[in-house]
One Martini backbone bead per residue (centre of mass of N, CA, C, O) as a GRO file, in nm:
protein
  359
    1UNK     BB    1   0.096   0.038   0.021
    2UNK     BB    2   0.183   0.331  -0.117
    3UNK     BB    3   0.327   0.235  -0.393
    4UNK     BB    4   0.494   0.349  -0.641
    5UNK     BB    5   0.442   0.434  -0.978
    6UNK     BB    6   0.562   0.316  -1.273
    7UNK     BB    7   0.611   0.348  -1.626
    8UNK     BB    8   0.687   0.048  -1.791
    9UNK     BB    9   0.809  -0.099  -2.023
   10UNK     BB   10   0.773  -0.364  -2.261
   11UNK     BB   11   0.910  -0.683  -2.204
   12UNK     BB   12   1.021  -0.968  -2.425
   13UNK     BB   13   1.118  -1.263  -2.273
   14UNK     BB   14   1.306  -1.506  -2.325
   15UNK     BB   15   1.297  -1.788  -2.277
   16UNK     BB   16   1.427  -2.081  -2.153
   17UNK     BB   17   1.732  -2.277  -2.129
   18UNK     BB   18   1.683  -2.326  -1.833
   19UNK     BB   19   1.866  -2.457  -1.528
   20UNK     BB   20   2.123  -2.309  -1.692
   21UNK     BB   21   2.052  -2.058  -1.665
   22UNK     BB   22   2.249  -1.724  -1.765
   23UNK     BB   23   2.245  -1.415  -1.593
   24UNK     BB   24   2.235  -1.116  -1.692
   25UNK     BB   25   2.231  -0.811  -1.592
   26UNK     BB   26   2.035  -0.726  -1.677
   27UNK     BB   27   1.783  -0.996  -1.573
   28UNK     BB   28   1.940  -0.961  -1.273
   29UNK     BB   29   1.785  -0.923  -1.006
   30UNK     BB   30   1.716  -0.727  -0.750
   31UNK     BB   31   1.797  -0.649  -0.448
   32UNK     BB   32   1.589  -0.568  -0.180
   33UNK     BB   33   1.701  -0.362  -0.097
   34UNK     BB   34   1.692  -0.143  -0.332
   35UNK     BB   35   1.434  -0.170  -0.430
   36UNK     BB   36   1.318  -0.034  -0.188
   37UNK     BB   37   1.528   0.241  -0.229
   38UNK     BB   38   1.344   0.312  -0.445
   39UNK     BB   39   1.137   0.390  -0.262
   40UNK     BB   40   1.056   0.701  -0.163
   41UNK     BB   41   0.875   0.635   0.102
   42UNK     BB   42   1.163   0.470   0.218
   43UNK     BB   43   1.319   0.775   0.211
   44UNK     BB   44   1.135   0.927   0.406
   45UNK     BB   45   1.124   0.764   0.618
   46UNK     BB   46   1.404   0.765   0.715
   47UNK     BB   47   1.410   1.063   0.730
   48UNK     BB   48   1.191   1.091   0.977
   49UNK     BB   49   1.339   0.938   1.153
   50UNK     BB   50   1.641   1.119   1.174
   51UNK     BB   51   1.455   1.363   1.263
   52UNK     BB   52   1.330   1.259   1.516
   53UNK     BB   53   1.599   1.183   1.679
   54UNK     BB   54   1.756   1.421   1.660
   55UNK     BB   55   1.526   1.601   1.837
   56UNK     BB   56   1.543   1.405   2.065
   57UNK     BB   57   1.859   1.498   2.129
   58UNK     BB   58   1.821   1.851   2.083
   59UNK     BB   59   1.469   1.836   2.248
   60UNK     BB   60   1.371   1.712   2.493
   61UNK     BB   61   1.055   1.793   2.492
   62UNK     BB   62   0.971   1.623   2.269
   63UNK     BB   63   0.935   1.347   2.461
   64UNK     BB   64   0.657   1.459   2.521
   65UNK     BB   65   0.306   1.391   2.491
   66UNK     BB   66   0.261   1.707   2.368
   67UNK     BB   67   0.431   1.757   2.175
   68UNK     BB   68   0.378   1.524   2.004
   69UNK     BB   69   0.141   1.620   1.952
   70UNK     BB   70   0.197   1.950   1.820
   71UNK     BB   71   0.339   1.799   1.555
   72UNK     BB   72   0.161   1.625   1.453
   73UNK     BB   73  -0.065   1.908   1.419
   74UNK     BB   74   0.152   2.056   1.221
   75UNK     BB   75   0.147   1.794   0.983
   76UNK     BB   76  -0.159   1.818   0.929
   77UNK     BB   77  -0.194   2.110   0.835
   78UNK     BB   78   0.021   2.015   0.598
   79UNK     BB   79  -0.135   1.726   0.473
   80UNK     BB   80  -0.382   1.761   0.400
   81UNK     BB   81  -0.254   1.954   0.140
   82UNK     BB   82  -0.070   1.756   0.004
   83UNK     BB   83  -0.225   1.567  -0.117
   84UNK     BB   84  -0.368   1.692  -0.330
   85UNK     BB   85  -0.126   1.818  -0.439
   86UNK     BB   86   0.008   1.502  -0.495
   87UNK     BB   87  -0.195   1.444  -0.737
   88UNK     BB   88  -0.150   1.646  -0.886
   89UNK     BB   89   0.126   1.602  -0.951
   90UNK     BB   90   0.087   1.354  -1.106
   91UNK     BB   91  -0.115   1.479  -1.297
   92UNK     BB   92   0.103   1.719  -1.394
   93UNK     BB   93   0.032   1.967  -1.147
   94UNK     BB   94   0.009   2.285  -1.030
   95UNK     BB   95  -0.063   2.500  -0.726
   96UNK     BB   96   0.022   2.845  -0.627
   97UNK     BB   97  -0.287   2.888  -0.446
   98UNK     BB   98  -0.325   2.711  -0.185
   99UNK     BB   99  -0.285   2.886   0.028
  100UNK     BB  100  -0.468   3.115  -0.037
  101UNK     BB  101  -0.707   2.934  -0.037
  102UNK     BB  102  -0.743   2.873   0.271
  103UNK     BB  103  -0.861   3.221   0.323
  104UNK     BB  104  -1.069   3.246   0.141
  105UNK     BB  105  -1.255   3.055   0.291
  106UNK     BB  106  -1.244   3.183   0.588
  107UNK     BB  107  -1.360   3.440   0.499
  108UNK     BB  108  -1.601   3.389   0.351
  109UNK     BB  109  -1.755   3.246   0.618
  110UNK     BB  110  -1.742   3.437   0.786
  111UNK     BB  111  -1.867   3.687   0.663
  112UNK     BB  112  -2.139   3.581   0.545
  113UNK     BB  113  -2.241   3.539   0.855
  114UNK     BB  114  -2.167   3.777   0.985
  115UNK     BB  115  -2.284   4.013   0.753
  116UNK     BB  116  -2.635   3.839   0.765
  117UNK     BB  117  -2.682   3.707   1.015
  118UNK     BB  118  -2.599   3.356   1.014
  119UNK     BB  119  -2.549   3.041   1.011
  120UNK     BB  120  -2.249   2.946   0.997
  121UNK     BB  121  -2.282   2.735   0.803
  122UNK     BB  122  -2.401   2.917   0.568
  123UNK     BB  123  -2.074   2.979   0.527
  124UNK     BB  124  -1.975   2.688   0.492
  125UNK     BB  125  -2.120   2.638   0.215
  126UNK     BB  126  -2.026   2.876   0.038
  127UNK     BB  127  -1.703   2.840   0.076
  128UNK     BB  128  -1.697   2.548  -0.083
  129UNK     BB  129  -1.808   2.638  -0.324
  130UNK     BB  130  -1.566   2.827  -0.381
  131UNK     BB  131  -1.343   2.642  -0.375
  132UNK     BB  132  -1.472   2.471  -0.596
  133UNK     BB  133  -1.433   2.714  -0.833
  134UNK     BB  134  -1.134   2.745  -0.825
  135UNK     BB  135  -1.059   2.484  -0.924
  136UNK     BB  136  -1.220   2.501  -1.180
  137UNK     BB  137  -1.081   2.716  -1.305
  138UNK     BB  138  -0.793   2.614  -1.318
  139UNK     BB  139  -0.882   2.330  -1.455
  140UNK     BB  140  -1.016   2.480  -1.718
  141UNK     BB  141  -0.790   2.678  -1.800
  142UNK     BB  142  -0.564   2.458  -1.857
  143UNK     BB  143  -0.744   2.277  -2.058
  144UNK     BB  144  -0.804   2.529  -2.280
  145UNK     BB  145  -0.520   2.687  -2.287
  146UNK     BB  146  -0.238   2.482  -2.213
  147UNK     BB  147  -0.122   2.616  -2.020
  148UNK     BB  148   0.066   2.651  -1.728
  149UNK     BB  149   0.005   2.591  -1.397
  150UNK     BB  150   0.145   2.758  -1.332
  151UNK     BB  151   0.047   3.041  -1.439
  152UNK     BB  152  -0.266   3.007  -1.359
  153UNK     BB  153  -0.224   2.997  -1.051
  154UNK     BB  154  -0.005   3.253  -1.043
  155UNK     BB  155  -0.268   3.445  -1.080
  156UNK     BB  156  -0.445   3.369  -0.878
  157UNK     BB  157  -0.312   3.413  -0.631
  158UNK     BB  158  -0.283   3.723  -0.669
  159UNK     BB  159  -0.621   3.730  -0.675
  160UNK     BB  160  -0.658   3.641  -0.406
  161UNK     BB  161  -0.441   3.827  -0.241
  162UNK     BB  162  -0.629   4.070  -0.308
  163UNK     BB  163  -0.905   3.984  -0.240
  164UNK     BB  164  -0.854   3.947   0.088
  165UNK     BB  165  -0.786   4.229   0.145
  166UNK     BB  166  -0.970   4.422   0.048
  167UNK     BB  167  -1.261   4.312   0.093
  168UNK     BB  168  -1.215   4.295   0.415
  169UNK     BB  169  -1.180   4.611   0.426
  170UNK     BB  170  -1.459   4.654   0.286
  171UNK     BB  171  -1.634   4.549   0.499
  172UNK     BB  172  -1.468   4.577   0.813
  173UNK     BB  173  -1.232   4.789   0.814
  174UNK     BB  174  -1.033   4.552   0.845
  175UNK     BB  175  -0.817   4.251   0.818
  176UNK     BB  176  -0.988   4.134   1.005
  177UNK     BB  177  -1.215   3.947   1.111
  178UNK     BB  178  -1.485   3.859   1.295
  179UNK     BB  179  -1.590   3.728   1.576
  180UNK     BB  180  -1.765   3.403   1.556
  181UNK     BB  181  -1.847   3.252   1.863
  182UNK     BB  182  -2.153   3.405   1.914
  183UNK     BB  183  -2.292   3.209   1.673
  184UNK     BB  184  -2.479   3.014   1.516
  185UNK     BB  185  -2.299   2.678   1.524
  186UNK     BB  186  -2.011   2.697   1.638
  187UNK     BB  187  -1.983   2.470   1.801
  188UNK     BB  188  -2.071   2.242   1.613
  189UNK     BB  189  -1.823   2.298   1.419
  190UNK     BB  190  -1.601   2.251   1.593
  191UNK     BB  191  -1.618   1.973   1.627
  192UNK     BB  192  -1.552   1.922   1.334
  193UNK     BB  193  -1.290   2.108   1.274
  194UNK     BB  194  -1.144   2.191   1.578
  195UNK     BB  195  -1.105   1.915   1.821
  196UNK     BB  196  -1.061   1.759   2.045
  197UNK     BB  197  -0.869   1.470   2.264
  198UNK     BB  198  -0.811   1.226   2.486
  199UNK     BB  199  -0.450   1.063   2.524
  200UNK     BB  200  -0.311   0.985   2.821
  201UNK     BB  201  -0.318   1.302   2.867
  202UNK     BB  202  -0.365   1.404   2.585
  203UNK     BB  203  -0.411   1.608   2.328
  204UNK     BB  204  -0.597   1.576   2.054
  205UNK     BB  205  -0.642   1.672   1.726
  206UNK     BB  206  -0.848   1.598   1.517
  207UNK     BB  207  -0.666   1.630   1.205
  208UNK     BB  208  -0.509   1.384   1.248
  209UNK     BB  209  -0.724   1.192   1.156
  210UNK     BB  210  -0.817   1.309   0.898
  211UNK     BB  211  -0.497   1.284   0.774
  212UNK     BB  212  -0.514   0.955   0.811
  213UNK     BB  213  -0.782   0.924   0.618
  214UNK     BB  214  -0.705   1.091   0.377
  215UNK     BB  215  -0.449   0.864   0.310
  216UNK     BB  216  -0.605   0.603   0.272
  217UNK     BB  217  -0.780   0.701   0.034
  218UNK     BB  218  -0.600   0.763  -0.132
  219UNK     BB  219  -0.421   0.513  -0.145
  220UNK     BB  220  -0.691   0.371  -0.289
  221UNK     BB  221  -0.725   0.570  -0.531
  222UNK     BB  222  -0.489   0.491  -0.669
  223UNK     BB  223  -0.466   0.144  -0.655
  224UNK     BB  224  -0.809   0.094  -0.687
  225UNK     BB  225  -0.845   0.263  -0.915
  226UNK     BB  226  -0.929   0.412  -1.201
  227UNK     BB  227  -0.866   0.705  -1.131
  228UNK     BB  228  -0.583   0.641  -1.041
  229UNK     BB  229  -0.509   0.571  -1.333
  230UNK     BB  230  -0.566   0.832  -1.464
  231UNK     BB  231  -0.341   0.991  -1.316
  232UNK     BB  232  -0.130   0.882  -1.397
  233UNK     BB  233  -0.167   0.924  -1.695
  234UNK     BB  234  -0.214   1.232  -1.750
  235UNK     BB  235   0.122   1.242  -1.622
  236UNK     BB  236   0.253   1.081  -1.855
  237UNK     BB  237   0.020   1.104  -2.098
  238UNK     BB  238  -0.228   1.246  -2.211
  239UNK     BB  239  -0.231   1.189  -2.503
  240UNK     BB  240  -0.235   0.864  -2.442
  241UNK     BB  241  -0.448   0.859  -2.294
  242UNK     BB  242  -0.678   0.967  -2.451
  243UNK     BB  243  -0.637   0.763  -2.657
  244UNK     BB  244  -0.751   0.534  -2.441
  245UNK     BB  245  -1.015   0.712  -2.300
  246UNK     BB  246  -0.951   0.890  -2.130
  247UNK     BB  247  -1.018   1.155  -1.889
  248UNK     BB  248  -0.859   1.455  -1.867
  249UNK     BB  249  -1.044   1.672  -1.787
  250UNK     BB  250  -1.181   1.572  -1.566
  251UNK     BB  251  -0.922   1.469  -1.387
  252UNK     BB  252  -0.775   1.762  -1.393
  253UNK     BB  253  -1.032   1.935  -1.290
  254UNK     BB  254  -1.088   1.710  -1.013
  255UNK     BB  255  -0.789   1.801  -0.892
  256UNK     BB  256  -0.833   2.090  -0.808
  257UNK     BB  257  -1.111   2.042  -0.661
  258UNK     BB  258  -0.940   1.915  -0.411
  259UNK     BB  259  -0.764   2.105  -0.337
  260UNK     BB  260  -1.038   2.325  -0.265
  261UNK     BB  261  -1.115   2.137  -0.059
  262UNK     BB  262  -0.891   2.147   0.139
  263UNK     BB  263  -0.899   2.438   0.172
  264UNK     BB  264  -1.196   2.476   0.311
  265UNK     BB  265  -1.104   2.273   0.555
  266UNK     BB  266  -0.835   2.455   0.649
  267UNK     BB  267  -1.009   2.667   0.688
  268UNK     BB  268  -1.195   2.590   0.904
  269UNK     BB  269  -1.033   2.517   1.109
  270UNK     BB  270  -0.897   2.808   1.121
  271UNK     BB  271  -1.171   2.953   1.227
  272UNK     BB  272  -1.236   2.758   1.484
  273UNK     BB  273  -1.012   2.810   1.646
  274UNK     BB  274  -0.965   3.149   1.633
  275UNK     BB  275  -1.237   3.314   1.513
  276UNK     BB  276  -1.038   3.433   1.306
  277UNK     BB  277  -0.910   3.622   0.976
  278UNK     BB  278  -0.592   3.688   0.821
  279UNK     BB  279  -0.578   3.829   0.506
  280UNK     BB  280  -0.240   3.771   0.452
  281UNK     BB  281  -0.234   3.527   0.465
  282UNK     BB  282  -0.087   3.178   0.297
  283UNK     BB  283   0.187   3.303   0.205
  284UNK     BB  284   0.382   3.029   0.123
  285UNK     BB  285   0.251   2.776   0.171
  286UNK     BB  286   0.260   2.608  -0.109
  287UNK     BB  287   0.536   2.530  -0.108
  288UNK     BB  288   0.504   2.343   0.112
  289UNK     BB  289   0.363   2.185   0.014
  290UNK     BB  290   0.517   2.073  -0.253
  291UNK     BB  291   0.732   1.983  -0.095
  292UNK     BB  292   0.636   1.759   0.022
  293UNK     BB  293   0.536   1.599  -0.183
  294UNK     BB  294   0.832   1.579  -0.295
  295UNK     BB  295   0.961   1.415  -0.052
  296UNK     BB  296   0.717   1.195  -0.106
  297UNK     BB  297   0.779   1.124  -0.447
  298UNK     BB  298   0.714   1.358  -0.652
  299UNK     BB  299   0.739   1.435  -0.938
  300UNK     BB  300   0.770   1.672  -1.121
  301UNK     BB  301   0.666   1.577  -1.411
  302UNK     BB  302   0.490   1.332  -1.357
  303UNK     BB  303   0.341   0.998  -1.274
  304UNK     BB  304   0.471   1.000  -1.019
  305UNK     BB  305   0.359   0.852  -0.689
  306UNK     BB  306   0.188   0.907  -0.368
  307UNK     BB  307   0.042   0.936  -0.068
  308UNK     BB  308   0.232   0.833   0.218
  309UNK     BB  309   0.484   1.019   0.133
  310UNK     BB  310   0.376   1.305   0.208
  311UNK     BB  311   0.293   1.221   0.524
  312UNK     BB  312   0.594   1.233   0.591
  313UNK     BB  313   0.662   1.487   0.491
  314UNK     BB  314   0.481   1.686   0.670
  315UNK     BB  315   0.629   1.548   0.933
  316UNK     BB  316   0.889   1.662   0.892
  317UNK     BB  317   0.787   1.943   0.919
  318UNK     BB  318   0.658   1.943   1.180
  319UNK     BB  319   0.946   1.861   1.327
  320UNK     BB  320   1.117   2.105   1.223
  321UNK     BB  321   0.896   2.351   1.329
  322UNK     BB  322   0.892   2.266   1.637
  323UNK     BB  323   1.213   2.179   1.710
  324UNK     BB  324   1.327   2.450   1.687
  325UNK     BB  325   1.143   2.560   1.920
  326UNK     BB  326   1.246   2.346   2.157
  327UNK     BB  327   1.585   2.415   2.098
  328UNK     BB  328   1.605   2.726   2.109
  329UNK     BB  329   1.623   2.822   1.840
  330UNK     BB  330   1.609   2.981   1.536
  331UNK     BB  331   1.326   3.004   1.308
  332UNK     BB  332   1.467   3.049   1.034
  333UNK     BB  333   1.612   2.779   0.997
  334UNK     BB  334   1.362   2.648   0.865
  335UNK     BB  335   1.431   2.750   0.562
  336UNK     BB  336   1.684   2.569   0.554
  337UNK     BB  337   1.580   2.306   0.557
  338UNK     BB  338   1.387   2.312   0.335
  339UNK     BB  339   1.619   2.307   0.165
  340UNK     BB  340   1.776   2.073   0.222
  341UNK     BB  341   1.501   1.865   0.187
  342UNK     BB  342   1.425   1.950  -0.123
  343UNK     BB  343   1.743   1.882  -0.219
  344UNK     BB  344   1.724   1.582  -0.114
  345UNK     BB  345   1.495   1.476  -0.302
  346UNK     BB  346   1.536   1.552  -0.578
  347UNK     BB  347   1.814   1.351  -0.557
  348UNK     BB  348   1.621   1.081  -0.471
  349UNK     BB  349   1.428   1.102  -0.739
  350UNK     BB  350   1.667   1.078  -0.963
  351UNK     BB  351   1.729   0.795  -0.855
  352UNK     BB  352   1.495   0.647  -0.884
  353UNK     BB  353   1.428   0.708  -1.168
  354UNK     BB  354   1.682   0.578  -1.279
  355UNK     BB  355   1.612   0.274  -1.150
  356UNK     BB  356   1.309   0.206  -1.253
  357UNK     BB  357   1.459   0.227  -1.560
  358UNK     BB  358   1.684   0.010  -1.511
  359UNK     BB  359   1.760  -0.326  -1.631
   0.00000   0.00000   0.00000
């Protein structure tokens, strides 16, 4: 499960010659453990293993399970957005809109029920179309207009951008929203996108279950729906997919909404949180989504990657974000570390991509 698919040609085998046939180079079966550290998932994995031992002996907090509950849950609220960022990245798409779509969603909803003074829920209904209309404006505009989904995402982003900081201050006078917490419906909302439960005398946030089930979601329709197929056919040659049948537009313009709704979700989250919404937050974390898909094995190119390597992905960044901080270093490290960590799967990923391909 979770295991990264690649693209094979077809090899057609000559006959044994027997039990005496001699295997050459071609041919002789690569040791188990090669197999193994070929698929980029177990090379995340080790790596989040290295990344969380690091911080056990350089901040000695992080051994406390309050602590580990907060790495955690800064984990999910990057692995959550990382999930969706992963599919569409195999199916060959990049969205540089996704930070800021997550501010839009709950300025949306907030916005939406405190100025109508309407029940919360429906500023979360609002909040979903919208974020689902933005997906499929990416994935339609890509797919009409042929340009480079870096291109349509960075235009929306930018248009994003200026629209959550104007209406903002153009409705409430101020950059963020007013605290909906004294509103009907919210304590309601809150239990499903913001509760915590306790786990051993430790608080854990419900995202991380979340977190868990969206990840074995994605990782089943990955492997084993038809739709799974199609995301790799997409990314890896549209083309050649078209032609033997696949829906390409569906497909593509599916994964922009799936991002869409990550971001709703996400955004509904930090609004239940907080009670209120910085309308100039989300820039940046972009980044930090697809640096997570790369670190857990999708390749730049479209066609290859998993739902699980993102999970360790998103990991290492929790664990590295939060570690900095209980070893009282300097939070600026942060971003030194992001460039280590996206360097070193770059060069992890062109070599499992040369050994997937090497026979």
């Amino acid at each position: 499960m979770g295991m990264t698919q690649h693209a094979e040609p077809a090899v057609t085998s000559p006959p044994a010659s027997g039990p005496g046939k001699v295997k050459d180079g071609r041919t002789a079966e690569r040791p188990l453990a090669l197999r193994l550290l070929a698929r980029p998932e177990v090379g995340v994995f080790l790596g989040a293993v290295a990344v969380w031992v690091f911080f056990l002996i350089a901040a000695p907090p992080v051994r406390d399970g309050s602590s580990m509950a907060n790495i955690l849950y800064q984990s999910s609220t990057i692995g959550i957005m990382a999930l969706p960022v992963a599919l569409l990245m195999i199916g060959g798409e990049f969205d540089l809109s996704a930070g800021v779509a997550v501010i839009t969603s709950a300025l949306t909803a907030s916005m939406f029920a405190f100025q109508l003074t309407l029940n919360v829920w429906a500023g979360i209904v609002v909040a979903l179309l919208v974020s689902l209309a933005i997906g499929f404006l990416n994935g339609w505009l890509v797919v009409r207009t042929g340009l480079p989904s870096f291109l349509i995402t960075l235009g929306t982003f930018l248009i994003l951008q200026g629209v959550n900081l104007a209406v903002t201050k153009l409705v409430t006078g101020n950059v963020a929203t007013d605290d909906i917490s004294n509103m009907d419906g919210f304590d309601q909302a809150k239990k499903v996108f913001a509760s915590s439960f306790e786990v051993g005398g430790v608080q854990v946030k419900i995202t991380i279950v979340y977190w868990l089930v969206f990840a074995a979601i994605a990782t089943w329709v990955l492997l084993r729906t038809r739709y799974g197929n199609w995301v790799f056919a997409v990314g890896g040659n549209k083309d050649s997919a078209r032609a033997v049948g696949v829906p390409v537009t569906f497909t593509k313009i599916s994964l922009f909404m799936l991002v869409g709704f990550a971001a709703w979700f996400v955004g509904m989250h930090n609004l239940f949180s907080f009670n209120t919404v910085q309308s100039g937050e989300g820039v940046g974390q972009e980044l930090i989504y697809i640096s997570a898909a790369v670190i857990g094995g999708c390749l730049l190119t479209g066609g290859a990657g998993s739902a699980i390597g993102p999970v360790f992905g998103a990991f290492m960044f929790g664990m590295v974000q939060q570690g900095i901080v209980y070893a009282g270093w300097n939070p600026d490290w942060f971003k030194a570390f992001l460039g280590v960590m996206l360097l070193g799967a770059v060069m992890i990923n062109l070599w499992v991509s040369r050994t997937a391909t090497r026979r």
